[in-house]
PyMOL Python script that loads the backbone (N, CA, C, O; Angstrom):
from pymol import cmd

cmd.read_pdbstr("""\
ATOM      1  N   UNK A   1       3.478 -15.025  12.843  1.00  0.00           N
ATOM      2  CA  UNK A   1       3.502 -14.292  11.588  1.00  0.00           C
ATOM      3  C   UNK A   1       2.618 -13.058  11.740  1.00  0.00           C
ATOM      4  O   UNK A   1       1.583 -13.136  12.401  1.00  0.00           O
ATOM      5  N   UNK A   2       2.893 -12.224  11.306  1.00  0.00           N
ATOM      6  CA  UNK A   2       2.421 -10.587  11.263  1.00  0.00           C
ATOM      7  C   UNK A   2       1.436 -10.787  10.101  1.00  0.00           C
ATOM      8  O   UNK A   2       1.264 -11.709   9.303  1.00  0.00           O
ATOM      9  N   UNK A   3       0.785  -9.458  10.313  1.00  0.00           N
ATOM     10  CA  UNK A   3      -0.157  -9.603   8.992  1.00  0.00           C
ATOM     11  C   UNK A   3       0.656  -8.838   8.167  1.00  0.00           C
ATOM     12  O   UNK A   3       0.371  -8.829   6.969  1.00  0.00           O
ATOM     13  N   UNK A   4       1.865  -8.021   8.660  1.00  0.00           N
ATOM     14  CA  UNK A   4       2.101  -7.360   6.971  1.00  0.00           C
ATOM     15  C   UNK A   4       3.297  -8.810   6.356  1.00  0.00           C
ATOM     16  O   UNK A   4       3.640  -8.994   5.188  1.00  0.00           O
ATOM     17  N   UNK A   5       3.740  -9.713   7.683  1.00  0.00           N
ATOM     18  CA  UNK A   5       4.614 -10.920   6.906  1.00  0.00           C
ATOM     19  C   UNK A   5       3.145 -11.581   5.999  1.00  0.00           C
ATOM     20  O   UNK A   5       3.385 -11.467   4.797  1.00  0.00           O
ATOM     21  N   UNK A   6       2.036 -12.084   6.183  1.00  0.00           N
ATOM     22  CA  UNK A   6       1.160 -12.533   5.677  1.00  0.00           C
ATOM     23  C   UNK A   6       1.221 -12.247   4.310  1.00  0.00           C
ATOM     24  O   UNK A   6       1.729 -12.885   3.389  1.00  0.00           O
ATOM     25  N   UNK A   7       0.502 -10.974   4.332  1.00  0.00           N
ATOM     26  CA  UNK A   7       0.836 -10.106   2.954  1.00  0.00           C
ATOM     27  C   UNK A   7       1.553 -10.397   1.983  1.00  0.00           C
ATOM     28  O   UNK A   7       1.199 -10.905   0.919  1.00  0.00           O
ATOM     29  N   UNK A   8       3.173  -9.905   2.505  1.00  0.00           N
ATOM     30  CA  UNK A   8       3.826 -10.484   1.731  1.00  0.00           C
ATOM     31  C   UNK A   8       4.512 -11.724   1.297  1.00  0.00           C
ATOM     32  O   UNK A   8       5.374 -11.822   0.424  1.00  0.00           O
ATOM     33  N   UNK A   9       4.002 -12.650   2.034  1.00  0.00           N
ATOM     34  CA  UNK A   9       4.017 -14.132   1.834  1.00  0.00           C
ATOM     35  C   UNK A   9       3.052 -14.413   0.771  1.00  0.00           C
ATOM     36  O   UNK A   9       3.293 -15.069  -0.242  1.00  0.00           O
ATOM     37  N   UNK A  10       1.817 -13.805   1.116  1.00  0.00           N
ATOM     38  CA  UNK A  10       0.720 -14.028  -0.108  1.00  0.00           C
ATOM     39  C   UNK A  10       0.752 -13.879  -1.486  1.00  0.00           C
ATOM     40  O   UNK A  10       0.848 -14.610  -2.472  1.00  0.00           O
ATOM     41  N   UNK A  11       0.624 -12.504  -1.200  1.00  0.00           N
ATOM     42  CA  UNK A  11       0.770 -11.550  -2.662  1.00  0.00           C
ATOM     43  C   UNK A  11       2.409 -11.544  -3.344  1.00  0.00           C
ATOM     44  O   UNK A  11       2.551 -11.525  -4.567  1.00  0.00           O
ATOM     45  N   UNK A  12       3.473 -11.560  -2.502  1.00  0.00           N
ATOM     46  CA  UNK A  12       4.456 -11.964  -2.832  1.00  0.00           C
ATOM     47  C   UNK A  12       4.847 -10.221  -3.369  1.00  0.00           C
ATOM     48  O   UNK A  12       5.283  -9.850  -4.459  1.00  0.00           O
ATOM     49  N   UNK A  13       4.600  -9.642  -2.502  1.00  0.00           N
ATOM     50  CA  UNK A  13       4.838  -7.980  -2.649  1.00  0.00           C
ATOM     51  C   UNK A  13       5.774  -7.248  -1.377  1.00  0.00           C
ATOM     52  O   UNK A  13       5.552  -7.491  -0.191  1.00  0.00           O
ATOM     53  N   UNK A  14       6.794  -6.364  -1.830  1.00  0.00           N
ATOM     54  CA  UNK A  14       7.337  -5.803  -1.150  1.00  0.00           C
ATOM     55  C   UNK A  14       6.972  -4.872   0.048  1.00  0.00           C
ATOM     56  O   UNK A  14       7.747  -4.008   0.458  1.00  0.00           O
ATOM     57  N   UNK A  15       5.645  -5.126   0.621  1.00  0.00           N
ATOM     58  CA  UNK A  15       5.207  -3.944   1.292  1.00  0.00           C
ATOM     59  C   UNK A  15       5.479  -4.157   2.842  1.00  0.00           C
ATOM     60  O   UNK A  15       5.358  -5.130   3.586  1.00  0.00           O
ATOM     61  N   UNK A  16       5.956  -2.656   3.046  1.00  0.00           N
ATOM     62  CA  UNK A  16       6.208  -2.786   4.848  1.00  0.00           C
ATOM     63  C   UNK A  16       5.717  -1.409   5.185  1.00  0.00           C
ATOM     64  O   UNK A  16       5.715  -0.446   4.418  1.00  0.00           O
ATOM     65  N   UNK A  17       5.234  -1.440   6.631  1.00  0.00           N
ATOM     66  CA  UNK A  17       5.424  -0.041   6.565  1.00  0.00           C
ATOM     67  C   UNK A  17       5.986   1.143   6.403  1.00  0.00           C
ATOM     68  O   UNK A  17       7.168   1.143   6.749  1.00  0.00           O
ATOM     69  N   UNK A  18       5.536   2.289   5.956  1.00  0.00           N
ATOM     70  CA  UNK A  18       6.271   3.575   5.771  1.00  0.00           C
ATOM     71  C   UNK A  18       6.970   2.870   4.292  1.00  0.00           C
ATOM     72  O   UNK A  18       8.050   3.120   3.758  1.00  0.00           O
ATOM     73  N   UNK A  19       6.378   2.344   4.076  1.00  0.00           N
ATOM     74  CA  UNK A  19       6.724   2.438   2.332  1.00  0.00           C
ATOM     75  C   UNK A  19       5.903   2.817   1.761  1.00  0.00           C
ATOM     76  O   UNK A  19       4.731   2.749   2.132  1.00  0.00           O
ATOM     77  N   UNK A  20       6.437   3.509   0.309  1.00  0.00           N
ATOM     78  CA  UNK A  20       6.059   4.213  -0.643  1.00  0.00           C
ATOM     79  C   UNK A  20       5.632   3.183  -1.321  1.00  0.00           C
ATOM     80  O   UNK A  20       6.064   2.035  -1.417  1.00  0.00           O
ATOM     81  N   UNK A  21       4.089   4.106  -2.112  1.00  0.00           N
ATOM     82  CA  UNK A  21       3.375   3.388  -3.136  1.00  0.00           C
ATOM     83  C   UNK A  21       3.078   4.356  -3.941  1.00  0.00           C
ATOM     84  O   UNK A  21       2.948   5.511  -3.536  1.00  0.00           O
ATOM     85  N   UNK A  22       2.913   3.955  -5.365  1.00  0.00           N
ATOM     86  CA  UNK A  22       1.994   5.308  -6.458  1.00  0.00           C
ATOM     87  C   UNK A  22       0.467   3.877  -6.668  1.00  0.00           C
ATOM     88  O   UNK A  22       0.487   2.754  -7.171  1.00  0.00           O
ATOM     89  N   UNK A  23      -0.468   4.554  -6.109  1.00  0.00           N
ATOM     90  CA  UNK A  23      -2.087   4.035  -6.694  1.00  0.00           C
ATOM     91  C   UNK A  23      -2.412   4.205  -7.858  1.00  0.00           C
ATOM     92  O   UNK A  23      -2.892   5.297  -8.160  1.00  0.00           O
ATOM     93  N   UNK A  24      -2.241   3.119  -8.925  1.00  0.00           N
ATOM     94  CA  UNK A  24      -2.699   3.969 -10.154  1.00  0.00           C
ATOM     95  C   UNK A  24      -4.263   3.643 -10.926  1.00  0.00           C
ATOM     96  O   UNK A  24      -4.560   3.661 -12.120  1.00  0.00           O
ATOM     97  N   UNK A  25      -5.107   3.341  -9.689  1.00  0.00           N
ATOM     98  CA  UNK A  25      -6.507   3.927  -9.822  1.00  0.00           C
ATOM     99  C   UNK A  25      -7.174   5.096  -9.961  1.00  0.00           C
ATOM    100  O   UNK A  25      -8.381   5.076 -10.202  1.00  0.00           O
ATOM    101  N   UNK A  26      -6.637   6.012  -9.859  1.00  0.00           N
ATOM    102  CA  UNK A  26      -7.424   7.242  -8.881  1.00  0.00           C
ATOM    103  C   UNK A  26      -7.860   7.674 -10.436  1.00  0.00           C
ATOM    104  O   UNK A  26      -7.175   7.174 -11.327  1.00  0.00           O
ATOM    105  N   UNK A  27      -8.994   8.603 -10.844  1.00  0.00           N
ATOM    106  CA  UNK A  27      -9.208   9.200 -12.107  1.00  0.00           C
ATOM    107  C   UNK A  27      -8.379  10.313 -11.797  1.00  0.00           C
ATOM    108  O   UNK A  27      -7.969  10.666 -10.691  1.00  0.00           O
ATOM    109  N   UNK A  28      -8.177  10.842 -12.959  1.00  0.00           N
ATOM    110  CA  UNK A  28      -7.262  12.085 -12.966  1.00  0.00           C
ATOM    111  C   UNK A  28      -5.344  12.025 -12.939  1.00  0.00           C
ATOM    112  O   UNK A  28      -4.457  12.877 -12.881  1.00  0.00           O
ATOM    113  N   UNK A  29      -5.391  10.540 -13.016  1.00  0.00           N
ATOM    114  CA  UNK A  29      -3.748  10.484 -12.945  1.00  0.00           C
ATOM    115  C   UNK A  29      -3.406   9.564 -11.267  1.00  0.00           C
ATOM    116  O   UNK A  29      -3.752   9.854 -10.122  1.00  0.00           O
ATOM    117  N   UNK A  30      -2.733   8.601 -11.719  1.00  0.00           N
ATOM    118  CA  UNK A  30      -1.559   7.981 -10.820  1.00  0.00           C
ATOM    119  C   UNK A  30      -1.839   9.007  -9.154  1.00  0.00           C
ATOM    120  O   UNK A  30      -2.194  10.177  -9.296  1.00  0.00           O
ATOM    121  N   UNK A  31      -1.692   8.581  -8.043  1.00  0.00           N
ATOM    122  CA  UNK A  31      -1.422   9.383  -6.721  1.00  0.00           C
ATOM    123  C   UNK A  31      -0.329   8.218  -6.130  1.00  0.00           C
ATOM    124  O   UNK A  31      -0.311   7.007  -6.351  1.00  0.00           O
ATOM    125  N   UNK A  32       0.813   9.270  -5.075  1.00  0.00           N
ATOM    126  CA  UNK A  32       1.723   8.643  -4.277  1.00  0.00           C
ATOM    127  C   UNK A  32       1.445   8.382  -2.703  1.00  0.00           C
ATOM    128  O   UNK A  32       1.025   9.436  -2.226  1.00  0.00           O
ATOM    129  N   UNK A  33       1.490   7.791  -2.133  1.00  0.00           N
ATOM    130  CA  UNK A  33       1.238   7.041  -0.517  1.00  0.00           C
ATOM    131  C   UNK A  33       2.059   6.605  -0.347  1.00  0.00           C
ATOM    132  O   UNK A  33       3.058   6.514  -1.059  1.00  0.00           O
ATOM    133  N   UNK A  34       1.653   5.846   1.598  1.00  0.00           N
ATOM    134  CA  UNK A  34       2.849   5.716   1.645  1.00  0.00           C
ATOM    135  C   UNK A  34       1.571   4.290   3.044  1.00  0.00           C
ATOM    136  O   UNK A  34       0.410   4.299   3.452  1.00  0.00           O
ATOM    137  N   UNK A  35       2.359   3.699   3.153  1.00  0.00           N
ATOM    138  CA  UNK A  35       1.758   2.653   3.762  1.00  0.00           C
ATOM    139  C   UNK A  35       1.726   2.737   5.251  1.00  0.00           C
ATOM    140  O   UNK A  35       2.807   3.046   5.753  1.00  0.00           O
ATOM    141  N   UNK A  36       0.798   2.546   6.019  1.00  0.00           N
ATOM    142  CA  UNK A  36       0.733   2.985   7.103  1.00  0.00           C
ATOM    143  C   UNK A  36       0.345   2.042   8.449  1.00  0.00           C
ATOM    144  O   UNK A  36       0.501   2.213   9.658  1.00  0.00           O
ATOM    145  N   UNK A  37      -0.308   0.837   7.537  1.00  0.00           N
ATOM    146  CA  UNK A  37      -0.487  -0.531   8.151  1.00  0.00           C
ATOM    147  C   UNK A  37      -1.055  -1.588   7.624  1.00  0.00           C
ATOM    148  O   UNK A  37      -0.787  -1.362   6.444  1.00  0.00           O
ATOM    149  N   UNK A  38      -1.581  -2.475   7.618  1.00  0.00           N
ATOM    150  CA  UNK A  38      -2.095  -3.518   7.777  1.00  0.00           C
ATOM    151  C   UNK A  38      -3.331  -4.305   8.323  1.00  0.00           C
ATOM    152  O   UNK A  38      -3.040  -4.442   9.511  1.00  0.00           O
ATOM    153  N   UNK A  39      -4.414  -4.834   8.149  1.00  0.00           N
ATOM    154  CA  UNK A  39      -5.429  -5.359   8.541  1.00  0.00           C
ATOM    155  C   UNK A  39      -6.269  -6.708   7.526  1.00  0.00           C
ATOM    156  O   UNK A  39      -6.499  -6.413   6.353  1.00  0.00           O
ATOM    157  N   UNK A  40      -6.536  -7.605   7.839  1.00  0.00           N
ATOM    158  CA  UNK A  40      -7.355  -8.575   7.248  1.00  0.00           C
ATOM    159  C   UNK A  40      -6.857  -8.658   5.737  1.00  0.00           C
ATOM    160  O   UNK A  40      -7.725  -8.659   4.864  1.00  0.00           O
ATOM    161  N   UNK A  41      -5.396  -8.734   5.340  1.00  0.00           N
ATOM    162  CA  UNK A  41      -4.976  -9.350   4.053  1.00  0.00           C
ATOM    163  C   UNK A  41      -4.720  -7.699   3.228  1.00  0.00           C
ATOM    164  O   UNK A  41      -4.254  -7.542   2.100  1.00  0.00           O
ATOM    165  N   UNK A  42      -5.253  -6.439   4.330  1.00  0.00           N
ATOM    166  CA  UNK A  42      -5.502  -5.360   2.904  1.00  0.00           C
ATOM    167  C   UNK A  42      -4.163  -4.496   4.146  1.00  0.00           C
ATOM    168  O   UNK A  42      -3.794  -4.658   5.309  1.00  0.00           O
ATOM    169  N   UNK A  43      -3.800  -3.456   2.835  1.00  0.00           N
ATOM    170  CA  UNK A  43      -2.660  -2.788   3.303  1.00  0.00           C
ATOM    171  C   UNK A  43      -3.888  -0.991   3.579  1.00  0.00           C
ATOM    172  O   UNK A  43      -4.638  -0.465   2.756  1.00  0.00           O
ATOM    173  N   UNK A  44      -3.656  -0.670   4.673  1.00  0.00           N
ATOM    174  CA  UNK A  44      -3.838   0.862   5.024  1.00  0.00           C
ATOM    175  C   UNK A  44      -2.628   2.138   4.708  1.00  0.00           C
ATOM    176  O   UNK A  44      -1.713   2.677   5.329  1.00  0.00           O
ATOM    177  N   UNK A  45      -3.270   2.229   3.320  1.00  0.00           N
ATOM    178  CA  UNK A  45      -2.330   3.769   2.621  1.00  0.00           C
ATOM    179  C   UNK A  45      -3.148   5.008   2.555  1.00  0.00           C
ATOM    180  O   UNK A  45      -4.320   5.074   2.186  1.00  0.00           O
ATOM    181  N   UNK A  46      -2.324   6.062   2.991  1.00  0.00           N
ATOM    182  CA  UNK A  46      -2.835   7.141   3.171  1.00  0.00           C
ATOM    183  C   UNK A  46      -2.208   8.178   1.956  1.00  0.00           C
ATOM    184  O   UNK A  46      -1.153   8.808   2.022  1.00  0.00           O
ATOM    185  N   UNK A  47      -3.031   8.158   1.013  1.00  0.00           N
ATOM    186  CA  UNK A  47      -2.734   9.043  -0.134  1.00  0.00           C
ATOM    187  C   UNK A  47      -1.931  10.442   0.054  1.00  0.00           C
ATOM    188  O   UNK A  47      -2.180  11.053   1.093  1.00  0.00           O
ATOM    189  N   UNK A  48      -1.001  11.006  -0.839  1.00  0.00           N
ATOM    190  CA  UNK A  48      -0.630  12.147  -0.267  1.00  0.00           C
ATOM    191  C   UNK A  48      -1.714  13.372  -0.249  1.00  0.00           C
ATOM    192  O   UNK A  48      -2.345  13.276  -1.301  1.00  0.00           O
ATOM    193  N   UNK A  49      -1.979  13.990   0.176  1.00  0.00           N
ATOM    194  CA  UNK A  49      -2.874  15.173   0.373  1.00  0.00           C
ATOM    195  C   UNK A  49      -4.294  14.798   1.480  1.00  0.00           C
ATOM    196  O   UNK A  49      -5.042  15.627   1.998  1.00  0.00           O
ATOM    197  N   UNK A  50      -4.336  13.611   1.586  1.00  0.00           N
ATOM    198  CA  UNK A  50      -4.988  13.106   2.194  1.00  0.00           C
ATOM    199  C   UNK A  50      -4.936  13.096   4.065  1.00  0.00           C
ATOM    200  O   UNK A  50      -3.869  13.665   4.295  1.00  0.00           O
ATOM    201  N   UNK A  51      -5.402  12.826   5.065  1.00  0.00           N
ATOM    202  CA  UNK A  51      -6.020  13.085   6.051  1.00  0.00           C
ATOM    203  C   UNK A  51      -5.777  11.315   6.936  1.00  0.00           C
ATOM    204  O   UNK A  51      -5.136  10.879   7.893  1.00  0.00           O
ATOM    205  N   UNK A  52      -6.611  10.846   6.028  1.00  0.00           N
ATOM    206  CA  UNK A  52      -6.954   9.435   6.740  1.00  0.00           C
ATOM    207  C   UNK A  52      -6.350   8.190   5.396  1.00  0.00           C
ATOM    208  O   UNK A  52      -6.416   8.190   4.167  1.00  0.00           O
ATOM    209  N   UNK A  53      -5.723   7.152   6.518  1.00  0.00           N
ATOM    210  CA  UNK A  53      -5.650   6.095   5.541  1.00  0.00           C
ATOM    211  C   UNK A  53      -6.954   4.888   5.296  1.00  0.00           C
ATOM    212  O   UNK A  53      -7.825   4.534   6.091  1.00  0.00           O
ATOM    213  N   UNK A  54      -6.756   4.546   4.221  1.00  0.00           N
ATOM    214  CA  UNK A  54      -7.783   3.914   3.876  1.00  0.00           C
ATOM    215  C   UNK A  54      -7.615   1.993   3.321  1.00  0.00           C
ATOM    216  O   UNK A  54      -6.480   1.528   3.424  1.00  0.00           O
ATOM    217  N   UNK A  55      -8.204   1.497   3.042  1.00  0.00           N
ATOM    218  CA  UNK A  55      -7.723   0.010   3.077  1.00  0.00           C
ATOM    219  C   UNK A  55      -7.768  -0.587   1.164  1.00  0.00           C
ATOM    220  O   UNK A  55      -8.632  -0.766   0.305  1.00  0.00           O
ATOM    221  N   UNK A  56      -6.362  -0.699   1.277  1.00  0.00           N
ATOM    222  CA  UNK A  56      -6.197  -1.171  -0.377  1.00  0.00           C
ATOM    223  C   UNK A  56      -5.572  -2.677  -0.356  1.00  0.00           C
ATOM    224  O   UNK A  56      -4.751  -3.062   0.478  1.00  0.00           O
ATOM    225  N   UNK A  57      -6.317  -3.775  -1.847  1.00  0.00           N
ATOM    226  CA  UNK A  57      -5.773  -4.488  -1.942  1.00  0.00           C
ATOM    227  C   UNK A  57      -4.356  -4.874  -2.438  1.00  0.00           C
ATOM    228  O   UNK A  57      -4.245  -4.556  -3.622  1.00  0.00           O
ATOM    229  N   UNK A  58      -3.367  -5.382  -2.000  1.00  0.00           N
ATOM    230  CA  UNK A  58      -1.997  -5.448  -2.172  1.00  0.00           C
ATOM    231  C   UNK A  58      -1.527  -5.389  -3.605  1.00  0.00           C
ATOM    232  O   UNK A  58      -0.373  -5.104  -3.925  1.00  0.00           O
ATOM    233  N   UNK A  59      -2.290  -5.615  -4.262  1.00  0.00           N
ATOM    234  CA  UNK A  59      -1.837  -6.240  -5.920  1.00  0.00           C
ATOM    235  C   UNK A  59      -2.841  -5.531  -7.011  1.00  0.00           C
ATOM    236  O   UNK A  59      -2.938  -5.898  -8.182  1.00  0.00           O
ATOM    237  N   UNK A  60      -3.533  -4.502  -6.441  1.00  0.00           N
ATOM    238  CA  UNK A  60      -4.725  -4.224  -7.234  1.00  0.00           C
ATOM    239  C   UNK A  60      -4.329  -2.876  -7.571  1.00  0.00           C
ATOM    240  O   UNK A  60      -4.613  -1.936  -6.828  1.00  0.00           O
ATOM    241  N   UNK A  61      -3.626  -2.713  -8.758  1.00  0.00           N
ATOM    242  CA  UNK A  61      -3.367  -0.950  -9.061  1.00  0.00           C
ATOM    243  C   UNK A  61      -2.586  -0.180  -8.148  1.00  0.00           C
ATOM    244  O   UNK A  61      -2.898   0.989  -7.921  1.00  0.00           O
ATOM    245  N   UNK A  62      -1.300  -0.881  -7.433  1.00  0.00           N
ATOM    246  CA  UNK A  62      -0.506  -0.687  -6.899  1.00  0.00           C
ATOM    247  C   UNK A  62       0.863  -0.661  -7.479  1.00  0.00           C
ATOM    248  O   UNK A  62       1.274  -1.476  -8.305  1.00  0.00           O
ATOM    249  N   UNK A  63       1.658   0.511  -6.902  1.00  0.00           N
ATOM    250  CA  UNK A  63       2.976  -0.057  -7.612  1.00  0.00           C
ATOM    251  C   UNK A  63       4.141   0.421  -6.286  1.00  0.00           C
ATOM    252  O   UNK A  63       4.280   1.596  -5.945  1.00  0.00           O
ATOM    253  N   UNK A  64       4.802  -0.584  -5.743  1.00  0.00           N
ATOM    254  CA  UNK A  64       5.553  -0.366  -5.057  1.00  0.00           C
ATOM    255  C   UNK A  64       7.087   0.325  -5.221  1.00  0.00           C
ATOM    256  O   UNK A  64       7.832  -0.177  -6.063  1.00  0.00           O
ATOM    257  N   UNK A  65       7.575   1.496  -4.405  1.00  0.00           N
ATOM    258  CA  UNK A  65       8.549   2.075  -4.763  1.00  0.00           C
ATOM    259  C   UNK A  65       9.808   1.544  -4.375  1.00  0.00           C
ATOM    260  O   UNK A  65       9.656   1.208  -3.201  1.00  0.00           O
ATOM    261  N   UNK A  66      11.070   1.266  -4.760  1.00  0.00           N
ATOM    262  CA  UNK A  66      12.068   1.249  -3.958  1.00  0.00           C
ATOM    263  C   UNK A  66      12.589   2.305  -2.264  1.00  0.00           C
ATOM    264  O   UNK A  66      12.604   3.495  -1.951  1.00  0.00           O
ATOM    265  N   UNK A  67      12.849   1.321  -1.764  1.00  0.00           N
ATOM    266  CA  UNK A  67      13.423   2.049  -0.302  1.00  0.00           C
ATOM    267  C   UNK A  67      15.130   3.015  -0.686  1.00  0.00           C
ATOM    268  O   UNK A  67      16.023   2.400  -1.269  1.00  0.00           O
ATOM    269  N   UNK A  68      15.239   3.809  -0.461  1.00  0.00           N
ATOM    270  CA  UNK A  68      16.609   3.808  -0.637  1.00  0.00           C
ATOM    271  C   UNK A  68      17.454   4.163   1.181  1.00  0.00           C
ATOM    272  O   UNK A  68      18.679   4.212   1.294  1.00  0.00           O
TER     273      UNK A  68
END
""", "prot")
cmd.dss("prot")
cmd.show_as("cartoon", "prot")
cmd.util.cbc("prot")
cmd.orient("prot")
């Protein structure tokens, strides 16, 4: 089992890589990402405008986009 199968075995969330997410923590309004990997249960999304990805919990102010 992979850690992003983990993930979504856990949390019971659609996430794979190179999928789209909107974070809707950030102050100032909602931001869009896009998922970039996986590590220790947390997903690595790299915000748009952003540089580096960073480590978010799967279910915490996340909203996953459809693939088309």
């Amino acid at each position: 089992m992979t850690k992003m199968d983990y993930i979504r075995e856990r949390y019971k969330v659609p996430a794979k890589r190179g999928g789209r997410i909107i974070y809707k923590g950030c102050l100032g309004g909602d931001r869009a990402g896009i998922i970039t990997g996986s590590s220790y249960g947390r997903l690595r999304i790299r915000l748009n405008g952003e540089k580096i990805s960073l480590y978010y919990h799967p279910t915490w102010k996340i909203e996953y986009l459809e693939r088309n």
